[in-house]
C-alpha positions as a printed NumPy array, in Angstrom:
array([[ -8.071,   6.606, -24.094],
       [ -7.703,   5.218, -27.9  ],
       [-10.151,   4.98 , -30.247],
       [-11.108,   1.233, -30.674],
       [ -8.517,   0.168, -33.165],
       [ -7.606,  -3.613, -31.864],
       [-10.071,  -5.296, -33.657],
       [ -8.179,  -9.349, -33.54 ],
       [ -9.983,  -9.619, -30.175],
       [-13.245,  -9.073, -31.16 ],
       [-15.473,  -8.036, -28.16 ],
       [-13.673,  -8.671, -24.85 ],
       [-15.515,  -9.185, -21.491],
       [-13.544,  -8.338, -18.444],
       [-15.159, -10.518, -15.589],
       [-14.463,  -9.112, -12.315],
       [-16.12 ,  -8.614,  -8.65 ],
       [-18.205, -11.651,  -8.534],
       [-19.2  , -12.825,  -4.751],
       [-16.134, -14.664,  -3.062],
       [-14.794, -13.201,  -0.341],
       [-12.001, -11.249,  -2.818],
       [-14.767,  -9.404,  -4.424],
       [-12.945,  -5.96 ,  -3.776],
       [ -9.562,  -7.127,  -4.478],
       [-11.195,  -9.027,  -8.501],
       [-12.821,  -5.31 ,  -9.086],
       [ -9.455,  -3.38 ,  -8.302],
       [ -7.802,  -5.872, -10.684],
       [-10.379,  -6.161, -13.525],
       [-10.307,  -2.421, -13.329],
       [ -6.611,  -2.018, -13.809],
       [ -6.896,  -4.61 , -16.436],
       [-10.211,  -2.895, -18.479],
       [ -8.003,   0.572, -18.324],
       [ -5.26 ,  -0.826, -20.017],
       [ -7.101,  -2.824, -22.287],
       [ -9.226,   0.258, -23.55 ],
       [ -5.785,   2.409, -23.739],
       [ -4.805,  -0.656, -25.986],
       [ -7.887,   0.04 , -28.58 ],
       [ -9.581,  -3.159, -27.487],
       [-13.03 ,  -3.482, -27.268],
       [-13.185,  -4.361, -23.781],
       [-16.08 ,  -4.259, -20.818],
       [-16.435,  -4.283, -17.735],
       [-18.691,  -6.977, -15.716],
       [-19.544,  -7.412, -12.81 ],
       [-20.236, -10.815, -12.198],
       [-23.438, -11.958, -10.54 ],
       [-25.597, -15.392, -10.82 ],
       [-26.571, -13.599, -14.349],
       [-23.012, -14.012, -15.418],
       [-24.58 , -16.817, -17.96 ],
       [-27.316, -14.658, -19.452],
       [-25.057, -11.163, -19.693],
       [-22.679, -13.103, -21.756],
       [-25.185, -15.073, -24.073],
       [-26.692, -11.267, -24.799],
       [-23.689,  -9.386, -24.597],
       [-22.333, -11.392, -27.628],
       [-18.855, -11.633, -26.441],
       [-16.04 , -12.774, -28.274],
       [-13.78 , -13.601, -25.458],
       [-13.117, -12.881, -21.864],
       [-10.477, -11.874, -19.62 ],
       [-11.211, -13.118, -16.257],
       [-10.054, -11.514, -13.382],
       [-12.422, -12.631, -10.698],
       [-10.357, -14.263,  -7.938],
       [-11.652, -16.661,  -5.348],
       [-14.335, -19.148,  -5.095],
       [-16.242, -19.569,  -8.492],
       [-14.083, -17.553, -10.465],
       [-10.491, -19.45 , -10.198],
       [-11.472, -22.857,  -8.876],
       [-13.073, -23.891, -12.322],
       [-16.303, -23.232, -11.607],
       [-16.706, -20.103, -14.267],
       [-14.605, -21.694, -16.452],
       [-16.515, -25.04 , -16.769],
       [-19.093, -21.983, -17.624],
       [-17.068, -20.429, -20.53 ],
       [-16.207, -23.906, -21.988],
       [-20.102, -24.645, -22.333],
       [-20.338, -21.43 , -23.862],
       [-17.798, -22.145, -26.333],
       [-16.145, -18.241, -25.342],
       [-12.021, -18.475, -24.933],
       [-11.005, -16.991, -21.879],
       [ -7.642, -15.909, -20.213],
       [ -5.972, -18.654, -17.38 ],
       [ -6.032, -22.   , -16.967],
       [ -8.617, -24.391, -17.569],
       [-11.313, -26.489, -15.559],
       [ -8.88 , -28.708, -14.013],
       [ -5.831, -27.067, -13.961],
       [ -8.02 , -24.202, -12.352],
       [ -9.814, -26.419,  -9.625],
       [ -6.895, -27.867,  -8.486],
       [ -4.521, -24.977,  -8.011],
       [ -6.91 , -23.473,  -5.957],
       [ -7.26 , -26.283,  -3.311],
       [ -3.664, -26.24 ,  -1.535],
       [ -4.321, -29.864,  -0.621],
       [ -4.653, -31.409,  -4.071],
       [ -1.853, -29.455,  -5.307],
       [  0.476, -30.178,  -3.336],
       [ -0.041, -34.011,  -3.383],
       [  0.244, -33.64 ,  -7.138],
       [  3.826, -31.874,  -6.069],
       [  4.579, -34.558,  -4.146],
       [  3.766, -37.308,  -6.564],
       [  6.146, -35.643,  -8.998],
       [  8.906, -34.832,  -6.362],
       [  8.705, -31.524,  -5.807],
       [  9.463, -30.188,  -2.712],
       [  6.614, -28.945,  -0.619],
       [  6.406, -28.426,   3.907],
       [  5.615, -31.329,   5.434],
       [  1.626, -30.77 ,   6.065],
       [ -1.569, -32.678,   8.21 ],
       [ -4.936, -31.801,   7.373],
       [ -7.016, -31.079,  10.307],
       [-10.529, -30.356,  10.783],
       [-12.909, -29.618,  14.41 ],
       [-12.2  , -32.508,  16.067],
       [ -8.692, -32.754,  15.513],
       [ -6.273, -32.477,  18.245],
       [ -4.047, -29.09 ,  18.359],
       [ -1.779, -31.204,  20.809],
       [ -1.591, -33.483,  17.805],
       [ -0.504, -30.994,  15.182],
       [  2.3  , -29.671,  17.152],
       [  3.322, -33.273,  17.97 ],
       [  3.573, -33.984,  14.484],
       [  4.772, -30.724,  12.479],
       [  6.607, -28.596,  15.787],
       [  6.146, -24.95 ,  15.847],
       [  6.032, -22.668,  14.351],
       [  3.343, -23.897,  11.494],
       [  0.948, -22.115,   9.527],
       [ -2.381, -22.635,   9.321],
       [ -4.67 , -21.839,   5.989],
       [ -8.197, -23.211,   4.25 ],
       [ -7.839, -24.444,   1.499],
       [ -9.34 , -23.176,  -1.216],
       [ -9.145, -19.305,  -0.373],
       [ -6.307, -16.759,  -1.742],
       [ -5.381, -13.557,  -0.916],
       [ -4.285, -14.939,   2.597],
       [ -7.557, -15.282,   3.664],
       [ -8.162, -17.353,   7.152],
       [ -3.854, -17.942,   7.717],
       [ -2.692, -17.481,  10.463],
       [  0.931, -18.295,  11.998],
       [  1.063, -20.572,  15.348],
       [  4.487, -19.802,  17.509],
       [  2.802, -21.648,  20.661],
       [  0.538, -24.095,  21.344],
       [ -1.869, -21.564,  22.96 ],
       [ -2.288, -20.077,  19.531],
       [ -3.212, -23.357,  17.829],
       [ -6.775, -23.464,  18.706],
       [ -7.818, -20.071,  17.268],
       [ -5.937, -20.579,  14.282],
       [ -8.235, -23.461,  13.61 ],
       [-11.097, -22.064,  14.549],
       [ -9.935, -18.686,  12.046],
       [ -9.217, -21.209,   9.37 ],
       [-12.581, -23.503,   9.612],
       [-14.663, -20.712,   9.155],
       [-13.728, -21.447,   5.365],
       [-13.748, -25.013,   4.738],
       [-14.496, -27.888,   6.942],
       [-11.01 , -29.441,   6.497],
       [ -7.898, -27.203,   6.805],
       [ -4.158, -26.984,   6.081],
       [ -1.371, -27.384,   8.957],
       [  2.144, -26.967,   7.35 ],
       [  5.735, -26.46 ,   8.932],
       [  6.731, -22.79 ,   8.986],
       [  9.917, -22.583,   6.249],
       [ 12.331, -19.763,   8.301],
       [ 13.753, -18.051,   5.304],
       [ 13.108, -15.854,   2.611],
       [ 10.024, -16.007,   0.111],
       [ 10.209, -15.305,  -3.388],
       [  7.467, -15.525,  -6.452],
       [  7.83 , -16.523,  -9.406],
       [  5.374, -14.909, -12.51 ],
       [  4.823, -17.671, -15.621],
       [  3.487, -15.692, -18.384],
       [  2.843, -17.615, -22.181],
       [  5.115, -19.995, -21.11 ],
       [  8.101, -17.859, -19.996],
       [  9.369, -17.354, -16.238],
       [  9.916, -14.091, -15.417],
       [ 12.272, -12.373, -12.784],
       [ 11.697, -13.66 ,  -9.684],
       [ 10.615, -11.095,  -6.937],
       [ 12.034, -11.389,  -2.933],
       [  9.178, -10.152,  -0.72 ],
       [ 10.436,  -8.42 ,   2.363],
       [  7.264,  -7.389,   4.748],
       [  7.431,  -5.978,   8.318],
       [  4.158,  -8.462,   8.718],
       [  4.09 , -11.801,  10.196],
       [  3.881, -13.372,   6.49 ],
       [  3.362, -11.962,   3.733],
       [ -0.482, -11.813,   5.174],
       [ -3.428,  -9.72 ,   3.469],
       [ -2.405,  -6.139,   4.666],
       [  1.349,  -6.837,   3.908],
       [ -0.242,  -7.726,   0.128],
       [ -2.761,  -4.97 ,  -0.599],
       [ -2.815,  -2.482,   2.047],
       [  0.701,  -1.749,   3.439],
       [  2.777,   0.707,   2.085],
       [  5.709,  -0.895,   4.302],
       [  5.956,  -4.205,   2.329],
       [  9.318,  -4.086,   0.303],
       [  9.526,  -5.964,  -3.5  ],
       [ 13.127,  -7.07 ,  -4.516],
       [ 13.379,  -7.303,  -8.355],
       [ 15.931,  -8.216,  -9.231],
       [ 15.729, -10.659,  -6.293],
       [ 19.613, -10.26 ,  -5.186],
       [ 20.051, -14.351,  -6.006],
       [ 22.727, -15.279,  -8.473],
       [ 21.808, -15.857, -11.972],
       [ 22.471, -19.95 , -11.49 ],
       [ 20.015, -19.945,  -8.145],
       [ 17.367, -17.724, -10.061],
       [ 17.365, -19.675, -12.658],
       [ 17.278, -23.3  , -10.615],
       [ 14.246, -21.363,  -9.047],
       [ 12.288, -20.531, -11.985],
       [ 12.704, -23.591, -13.018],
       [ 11.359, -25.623, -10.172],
       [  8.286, -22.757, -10.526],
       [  7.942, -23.798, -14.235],
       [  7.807, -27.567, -13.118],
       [  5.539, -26.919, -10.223],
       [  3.134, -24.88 , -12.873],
       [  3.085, -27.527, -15.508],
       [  2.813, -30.046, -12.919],
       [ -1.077, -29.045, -12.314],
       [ -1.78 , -28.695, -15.937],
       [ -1.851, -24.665, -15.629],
       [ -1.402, -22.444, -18.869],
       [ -1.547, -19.043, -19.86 ],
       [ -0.056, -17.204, -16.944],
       [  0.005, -17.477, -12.994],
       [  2.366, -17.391, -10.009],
       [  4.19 , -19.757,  -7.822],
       [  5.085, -18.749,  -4.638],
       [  8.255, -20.906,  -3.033],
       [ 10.023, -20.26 ,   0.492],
       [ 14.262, -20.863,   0.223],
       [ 15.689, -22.052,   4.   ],
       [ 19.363, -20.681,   5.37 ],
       [ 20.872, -23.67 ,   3.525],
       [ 19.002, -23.064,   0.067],
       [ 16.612, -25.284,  -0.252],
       [ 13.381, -24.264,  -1.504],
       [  9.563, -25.242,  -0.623],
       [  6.859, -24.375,  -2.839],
       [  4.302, -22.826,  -1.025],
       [  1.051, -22.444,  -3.164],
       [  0.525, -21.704,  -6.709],
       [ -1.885, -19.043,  -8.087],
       [ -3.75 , -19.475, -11.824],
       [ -4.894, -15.831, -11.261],
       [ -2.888, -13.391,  -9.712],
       [ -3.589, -10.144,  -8.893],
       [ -3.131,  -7.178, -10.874],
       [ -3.44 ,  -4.679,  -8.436],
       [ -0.911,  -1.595,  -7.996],
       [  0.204,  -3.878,  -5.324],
       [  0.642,  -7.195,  -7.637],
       [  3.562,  -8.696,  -8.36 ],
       [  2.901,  -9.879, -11.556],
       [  3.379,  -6.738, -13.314],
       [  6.189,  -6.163, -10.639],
       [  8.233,  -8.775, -12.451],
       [  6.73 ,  -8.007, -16.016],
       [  8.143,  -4.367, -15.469],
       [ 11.746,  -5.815, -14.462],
       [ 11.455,  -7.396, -18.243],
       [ 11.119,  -4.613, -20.021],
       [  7.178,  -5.409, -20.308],
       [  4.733,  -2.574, -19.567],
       [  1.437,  -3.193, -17.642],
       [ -0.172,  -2.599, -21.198],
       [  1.48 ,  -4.731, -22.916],
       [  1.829,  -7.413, -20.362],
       [ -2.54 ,  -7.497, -20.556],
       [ -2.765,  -7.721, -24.083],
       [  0.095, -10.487, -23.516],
       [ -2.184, -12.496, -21.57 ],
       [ -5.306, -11.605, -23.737],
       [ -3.41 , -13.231, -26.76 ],
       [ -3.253, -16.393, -24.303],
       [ -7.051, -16.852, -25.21 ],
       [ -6.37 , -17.11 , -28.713],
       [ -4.612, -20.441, -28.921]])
């Protein structure tokens, strides 16, 4: 580890943990992210966010903060609203752009209104009909709350037996839920860093999607970078990612996540303002395939903060 040499930071906190339900997942990437920042010579540490977050930072004099906490209150513009009434600059997108790209709903009706394409979609909640759904998206769908990442409460419906627990799975989470048409084809991400696209990544996973063991636990789960598209498709494909990102008022960095059919056409699927950076992540995945080291990729976010 360097000696702290990085001083145009000042004194960095790296927010992670916190008490959504991708707690474990926010410490493994605020922990990859506080390694690489310390190799770096930044003054960087480590906390754990509680409902002292407010107080630790006030006392811990921060300069700025990397945030890394995923889920509920740490991505959906709760802790930034935080950070802005602090007056502290922090990594990601801001209070809106942050609140809406973690509800699926409201993004994708922003999508919509700006002509991207997106799977048709119903919201449902407990009294709504399963019979209903099918009638009105077929199977297979996918079911999914909508404001959780990491997978969380998704499941895929192949029969109309299957509908009713996948509702039931998904409305543990919120008290209206996310039907959409199942895309047959392959899925691809797409990592926005500063304002750049980078190589596109084809997952490949064994799963049923690319579900919460195919993304942090299997060891099956196979990442295509470069993607095997032609250069004209990949870059039609970043492009609609770019669009889709700007289109919620994201900056800094993120992922969008898009599905491409037999005949080409591609869906977007969800968009993430913070990704994981997990040995698992794709993020650095694509990062790497540009020539940009997990190192330098954080400090390439960090200097995000500073504009």
């Amino acid at each position: 580890m360097s000696e702290l040499t990085n001083n145009k930071y000042g004194k960095v906190a790296v927010l992670m943990g916190g008490l959504s339900a991708e707690r474990e997942i926010s410490l493994q990437s605020g922990s990859a992210v506080l390694k690489a920042l310390l190799s770096r010579g930044v003054d960087a540490h480590k906390i754990d966010v509680g409902e002292d977050i407010i107080q630790q930072l006030i006392t811990g004099k921060f300069d700025r903060v990397f945030n890394m906490l995923h889920g509920r209150n740490g991505e959906d513009g709760v802790i930034q609203g935080a950070l802005e009434l602090l007056g502290l600059p922090y990594t990601g997108s801001g209070v809106l752009a942050s609140a809406v790209g973690m509800d699926k709903l409201k993004t994708k009706e922003i999508w919509l209104a700006n002509e991207l394409p997106t799977p048709q979609f119903v919201v449902i909640n407990h009294q709504t009909s399963p019979e209903n759904v099918v009638k009105k998206l077929g199977l297979p769908l996918i079911v999914k709350p909508f404001n959780e990442g990491s997978s969380i409460g998704m499941s895929k419906v192949s029969v109309l037996s299957e509908m009713k627990p996948a509702m039931d799975l998904a409305l543990q989470y919120d008290d209206d839920v996310l039907a959409e048409r199942w895309i047959e084809g392959d899925e691809y991400t797409a990592a926005i860093v500063a304002g750049e696209s980078l190589p596109l990544i084809r997952l490949e996973t064994n799963n049923i999607f690319y579900d919460f063991d195919a993304k942090y636990v299997s060891d099956s789960t196979q990442y295509h970078c470069p993607c095997g598209l032609s250069e004209a498709d990949e870059d039609k494909f970043k492009q609609l990612a770019k669009n889709a990102f700007d289109a919620i008022g994201a900056s800094g960095w993120g992922r969008v996540d898009m599905m491409v059919d037999a005949s080409g056409n591609a869906f977007l699927i969800e968009i993430n303002t913070l990704p994981g950076m997990t040995s698992h992540s794709l993020v650095p995945m694509a990062a790497k395939q540009a020539g940009n080291s997990f190192e330098s990729l954080v400090l390439q976010i960090l200097d995000t903060s500073m504009v």
